[in-house]
C-alpha positions as CSV (number, residue, x, y, z in Angstrom):
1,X,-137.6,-46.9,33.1
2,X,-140.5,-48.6,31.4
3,X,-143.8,-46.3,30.4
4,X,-146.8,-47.4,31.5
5,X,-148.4,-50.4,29.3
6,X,-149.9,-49.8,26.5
7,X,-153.8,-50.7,25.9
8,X,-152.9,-53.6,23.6
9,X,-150.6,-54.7,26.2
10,X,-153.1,-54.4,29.1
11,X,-155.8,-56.3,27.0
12,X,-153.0,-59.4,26.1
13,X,-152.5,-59.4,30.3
14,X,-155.9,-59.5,31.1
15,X,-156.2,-62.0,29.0
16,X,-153.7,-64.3,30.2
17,X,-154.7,-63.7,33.7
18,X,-158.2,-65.0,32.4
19,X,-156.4,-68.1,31.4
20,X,-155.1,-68.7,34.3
21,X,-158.0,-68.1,36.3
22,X,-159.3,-70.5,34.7
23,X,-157.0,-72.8,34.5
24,X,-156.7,-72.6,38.5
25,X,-161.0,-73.3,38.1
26,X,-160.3,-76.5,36.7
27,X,-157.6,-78.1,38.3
28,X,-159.6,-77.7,41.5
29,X,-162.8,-79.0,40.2
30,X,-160.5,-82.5,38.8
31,X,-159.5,-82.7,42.7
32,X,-156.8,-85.2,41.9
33,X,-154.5,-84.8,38.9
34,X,-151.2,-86.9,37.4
35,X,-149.0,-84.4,35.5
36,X,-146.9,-86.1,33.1
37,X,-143.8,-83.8,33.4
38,X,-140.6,-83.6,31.3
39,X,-139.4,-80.6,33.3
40,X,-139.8,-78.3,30.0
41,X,-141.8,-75.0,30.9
42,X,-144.7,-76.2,29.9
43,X,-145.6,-79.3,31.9
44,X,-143.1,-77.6,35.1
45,X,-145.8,-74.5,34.7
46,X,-148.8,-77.3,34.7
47,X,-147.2,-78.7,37.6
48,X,-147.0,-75.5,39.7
49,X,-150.6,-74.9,39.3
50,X,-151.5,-77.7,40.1
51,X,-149.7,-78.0,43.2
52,X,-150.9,-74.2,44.2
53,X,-154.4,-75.5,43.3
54,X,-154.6,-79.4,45.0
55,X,-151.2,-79.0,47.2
56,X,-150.4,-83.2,47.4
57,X,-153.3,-83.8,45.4
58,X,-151.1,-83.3,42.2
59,X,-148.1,-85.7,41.5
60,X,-145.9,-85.3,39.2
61,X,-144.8,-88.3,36.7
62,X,-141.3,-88.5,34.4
63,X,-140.5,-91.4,32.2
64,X,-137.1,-92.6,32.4
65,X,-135.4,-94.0,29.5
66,X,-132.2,-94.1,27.1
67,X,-134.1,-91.3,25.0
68,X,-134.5,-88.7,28.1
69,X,-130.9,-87.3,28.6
70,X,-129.6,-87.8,32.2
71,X,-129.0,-84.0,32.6
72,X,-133.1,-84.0,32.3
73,X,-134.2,-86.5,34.6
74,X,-131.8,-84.8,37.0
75,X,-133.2,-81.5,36.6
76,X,-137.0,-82.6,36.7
77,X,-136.1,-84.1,39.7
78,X,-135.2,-80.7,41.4
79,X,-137.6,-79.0,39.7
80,X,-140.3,-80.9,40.9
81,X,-139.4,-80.8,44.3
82,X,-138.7,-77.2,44.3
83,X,-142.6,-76.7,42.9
84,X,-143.1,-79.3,46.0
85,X,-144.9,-81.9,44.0
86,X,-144.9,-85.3,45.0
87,X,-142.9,-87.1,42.1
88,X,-143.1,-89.8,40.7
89,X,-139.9,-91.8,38.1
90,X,-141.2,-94.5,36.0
91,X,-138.8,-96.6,33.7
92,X,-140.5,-96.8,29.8
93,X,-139.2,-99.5,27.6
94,X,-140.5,-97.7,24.3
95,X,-136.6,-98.9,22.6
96,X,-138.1,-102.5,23.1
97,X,-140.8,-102.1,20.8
98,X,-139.7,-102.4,17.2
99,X,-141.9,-100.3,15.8
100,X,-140.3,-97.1,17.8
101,X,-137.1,-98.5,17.4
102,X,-137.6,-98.2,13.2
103,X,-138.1,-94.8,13.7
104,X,-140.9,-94.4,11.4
105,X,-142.7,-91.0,10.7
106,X,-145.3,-92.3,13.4
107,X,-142.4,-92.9,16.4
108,X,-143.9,-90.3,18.9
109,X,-146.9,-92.5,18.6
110,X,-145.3,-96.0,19.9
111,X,-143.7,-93.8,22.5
112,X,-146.3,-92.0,24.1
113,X,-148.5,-95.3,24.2
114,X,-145.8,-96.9,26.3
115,X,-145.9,-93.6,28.5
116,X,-149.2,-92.9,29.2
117,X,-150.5,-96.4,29.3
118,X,-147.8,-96.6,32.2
119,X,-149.3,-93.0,33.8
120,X,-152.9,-94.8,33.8
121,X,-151.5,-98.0,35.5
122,X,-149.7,-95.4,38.0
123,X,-152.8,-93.3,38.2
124,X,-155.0,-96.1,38.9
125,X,-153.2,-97.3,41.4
126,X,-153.2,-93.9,43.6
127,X,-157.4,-94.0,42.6
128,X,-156.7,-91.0,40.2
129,X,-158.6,-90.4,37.1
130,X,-157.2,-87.2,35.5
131,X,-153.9,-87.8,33.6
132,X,-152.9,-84.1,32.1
133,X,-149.8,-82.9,29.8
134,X,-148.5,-79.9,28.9
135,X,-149.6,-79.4,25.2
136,X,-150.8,-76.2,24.4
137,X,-152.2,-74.2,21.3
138,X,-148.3,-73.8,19.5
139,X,-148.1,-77.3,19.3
140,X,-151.7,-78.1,17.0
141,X,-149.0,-77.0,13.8
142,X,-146.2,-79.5,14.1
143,X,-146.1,-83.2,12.8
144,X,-147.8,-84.4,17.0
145,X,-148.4,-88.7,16.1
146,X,-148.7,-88.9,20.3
147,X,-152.0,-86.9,20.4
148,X,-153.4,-89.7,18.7
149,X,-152.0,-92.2,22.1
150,X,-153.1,-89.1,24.5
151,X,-157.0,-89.5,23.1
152,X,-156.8,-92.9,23.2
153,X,-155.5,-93.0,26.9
154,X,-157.7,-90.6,28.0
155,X,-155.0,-87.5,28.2
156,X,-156.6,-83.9,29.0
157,X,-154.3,-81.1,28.1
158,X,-155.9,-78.2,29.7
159,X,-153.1,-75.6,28.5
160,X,-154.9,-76.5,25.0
161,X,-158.4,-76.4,26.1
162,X,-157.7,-72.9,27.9
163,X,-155.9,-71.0,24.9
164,X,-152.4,-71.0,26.6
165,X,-149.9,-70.1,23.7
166,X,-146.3,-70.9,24.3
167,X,-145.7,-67.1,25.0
168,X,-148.5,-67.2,27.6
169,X,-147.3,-70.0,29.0
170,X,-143.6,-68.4,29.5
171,X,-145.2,-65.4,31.2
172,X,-147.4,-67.0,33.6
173,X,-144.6,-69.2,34.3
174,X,-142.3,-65.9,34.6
175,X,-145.0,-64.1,37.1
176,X,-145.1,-67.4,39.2
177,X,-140.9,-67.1,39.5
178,X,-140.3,-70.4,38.0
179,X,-136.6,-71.0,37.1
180,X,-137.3,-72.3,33.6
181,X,-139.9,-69.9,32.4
182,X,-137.1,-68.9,29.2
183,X,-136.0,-72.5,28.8
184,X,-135.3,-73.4,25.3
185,X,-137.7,-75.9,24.5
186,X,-137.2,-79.6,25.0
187,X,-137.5,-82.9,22.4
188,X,-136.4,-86.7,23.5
189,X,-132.9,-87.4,22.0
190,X,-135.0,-89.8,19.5
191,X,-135.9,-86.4,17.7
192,X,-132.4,-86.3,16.5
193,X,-132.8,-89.0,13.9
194,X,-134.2,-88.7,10.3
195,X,-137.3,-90.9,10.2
196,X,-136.3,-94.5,8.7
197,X,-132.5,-94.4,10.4
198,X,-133.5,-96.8,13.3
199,X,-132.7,-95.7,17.1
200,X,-130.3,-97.9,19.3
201,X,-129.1,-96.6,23.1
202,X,-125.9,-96.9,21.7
203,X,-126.8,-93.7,18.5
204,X,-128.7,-92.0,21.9
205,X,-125.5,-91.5,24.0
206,X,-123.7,-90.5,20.7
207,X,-125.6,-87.7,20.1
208,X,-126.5,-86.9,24.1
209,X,-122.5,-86.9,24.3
210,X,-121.7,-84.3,21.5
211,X,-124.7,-82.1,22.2
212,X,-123.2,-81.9,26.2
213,X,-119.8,-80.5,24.1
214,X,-121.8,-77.9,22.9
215,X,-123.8,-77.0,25.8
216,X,-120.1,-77.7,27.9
217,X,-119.1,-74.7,25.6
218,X,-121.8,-72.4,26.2
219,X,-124.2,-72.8,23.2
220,X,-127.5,-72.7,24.9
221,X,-130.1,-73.7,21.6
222,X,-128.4,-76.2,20.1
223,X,-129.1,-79.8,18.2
224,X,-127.4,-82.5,17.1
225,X,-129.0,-84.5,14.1
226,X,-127.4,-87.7,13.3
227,X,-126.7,-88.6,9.7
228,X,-124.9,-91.7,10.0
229,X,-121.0,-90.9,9.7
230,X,-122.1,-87.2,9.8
231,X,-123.2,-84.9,12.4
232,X,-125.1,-81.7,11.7
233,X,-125.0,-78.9,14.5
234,X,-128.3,-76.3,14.7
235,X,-127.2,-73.4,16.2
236,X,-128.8,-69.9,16.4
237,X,-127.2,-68.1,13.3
238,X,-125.7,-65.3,15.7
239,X,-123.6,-67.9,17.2
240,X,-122.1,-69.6,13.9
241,X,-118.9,-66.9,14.2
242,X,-118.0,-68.5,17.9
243,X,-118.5,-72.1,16.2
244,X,-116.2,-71.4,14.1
245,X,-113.7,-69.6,16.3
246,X,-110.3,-72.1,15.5
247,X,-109.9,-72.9,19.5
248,X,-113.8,-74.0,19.6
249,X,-113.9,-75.4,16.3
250,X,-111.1,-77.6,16.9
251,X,-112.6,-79.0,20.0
252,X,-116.0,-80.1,18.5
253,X,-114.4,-81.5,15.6
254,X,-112.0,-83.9,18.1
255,X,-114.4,-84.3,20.9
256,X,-117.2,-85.4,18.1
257,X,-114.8,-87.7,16.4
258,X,-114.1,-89.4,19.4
259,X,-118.1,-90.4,19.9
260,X,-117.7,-92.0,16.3
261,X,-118.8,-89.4,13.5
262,X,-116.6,-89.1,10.8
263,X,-117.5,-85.6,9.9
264,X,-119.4,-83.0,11.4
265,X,-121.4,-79.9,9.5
266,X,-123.1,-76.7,10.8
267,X,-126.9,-75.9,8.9
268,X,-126.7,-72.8,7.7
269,X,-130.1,-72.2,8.3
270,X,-129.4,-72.9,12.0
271,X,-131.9,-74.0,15.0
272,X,-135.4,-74.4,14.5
273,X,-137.9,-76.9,15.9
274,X,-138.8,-80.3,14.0
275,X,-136.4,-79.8,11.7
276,X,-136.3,-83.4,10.5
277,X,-140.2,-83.4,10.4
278,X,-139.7,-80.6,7.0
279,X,-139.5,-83.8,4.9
280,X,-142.8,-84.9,5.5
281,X,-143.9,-81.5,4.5
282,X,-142.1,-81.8,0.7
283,X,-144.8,-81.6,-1.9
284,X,-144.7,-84.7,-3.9
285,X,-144.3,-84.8,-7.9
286,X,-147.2,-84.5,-9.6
């Protein structure tokens, strides 16, 4: 049986419920609200306090697109209508524009101009101003190129403006009894691809189709980067033995194969978010 809380615990609660407060403040005083919403925690906990704060006055927005894996849209989709949200599926051509398709360092840029300049258009036409995502404080340290599109298009993200961490975010999201509140975190399937290797639907559905292998298996944080001939799995490091278990093993090797890699490789230094953006933080020779 648990003690009771500790005073640094009571203060980090009182806080949060601060946030949330309010968060709850200023969703009300938008009145209308367009949550673009991936069905990760963040943007499904947005959601839900939005719909607790504005009821149909909140609708929910997902881009469709070879990038998005289907399992996701499917799950958005009963997510959002389990947080009762009015929801909204929009089809995003970013692939068609070369200059995502190149994959340069800037891609998330080229992406999230095709979305949110589609949310205004959508927005607009239900006579809503306020577009809002789910960023929040943990994401100012990673390589983001789509804040730059979200200023320019007008995007609040009032996780960020309110001090929600990722960890308060997950507990908020746990007290409300939302379904994903321990979600591992999401990424397009474009994130998959050093920067400069340049993204086709056909290198999407490889990798969606190997990473469903995994998941089919039961590994629960897992990536596949593509390296041309070569995949390379991130795993946690505590599962590495049951990769490597000859009966599991043996069936990512074959099913992988059959996608169209040539060989496939575990990183020893296992899962970790924006992997493939640690080459842009390399020092460069003097």
């Amino acid at each position: 049986m648990n003690g009771p809380a500790s005073a640094p615990e009571r203060d980090t609660a009182a806080a949060l419920t601060g946030k949330v407060a309010g968060l709850q403040t200023l969703l009300r005083e938008m009145g209308h609200v367009v949550v673009c919403f991936s069905g990760g925690v963040d943007s499904s906990y947005l959601l839900a306090e939005a719909v607790g704060a504005l009821g149909d006055k909140a609708v929910a927005l997902t881009a469709v697109s070879p990038s998005l894996a289907p399992e996701e849209g499917a799950d958005a989709r009963r997510l959002a209508e389990g947080i009762g949200a009015r929801h909204l599926l929009i089809d995003t051509q970013e692939l068609d524009d070369p200059r995502y398709a190149a994959n340069p360092a800037n891609r998330c840029y080229f992406c999230k101009t095709e979305l949110y300049g589609k949310a205004v258009d959508e927005a607009a036409s239900l006579g809503i101003v306020n577009i809002l995502d789910g960023f929040n404080v943990d994401d100012r340290g990673d390589h983001r190129p789509g804040r730059r599109a979200a200023r320019e298009r007008g995007v609040r993200s009032p996780l960020d403006e309110l001090g929600f961490t990722k960890a308060d975010i997950r507990e908020a999201a746990r007290r409300m009894g939302l379904s994903v509140w321990d979600k591992p975190a999401l990424a397009c399937l474009s994130s998959r691809f050093p920067y400069g290797t340049a993204i086709t639907p056909e290198k999407l559905t490889q990798v969606h189709r190997c990473e469903r292998v995994l998941r089919e298996l039961g590994f629960r944080v897992c990536r596949v980067r593509y390296h041309d001939e070569l995949a390379r799995i991130e795993a946690a490091p505590d599962e590495f033995d049951r990769l490597l278990q000859p009966g599991i093993r043996e069936t990512i090797v074959r099913r992988f194969k059959e996608t169209g890699f040539t060989y496939v490789s575990i990183d020893l230094q296992g899962y970790r978010a924006g992997a493939l953006n640690e080459v842009l933080k390399r020092e460069k020779p003097a």
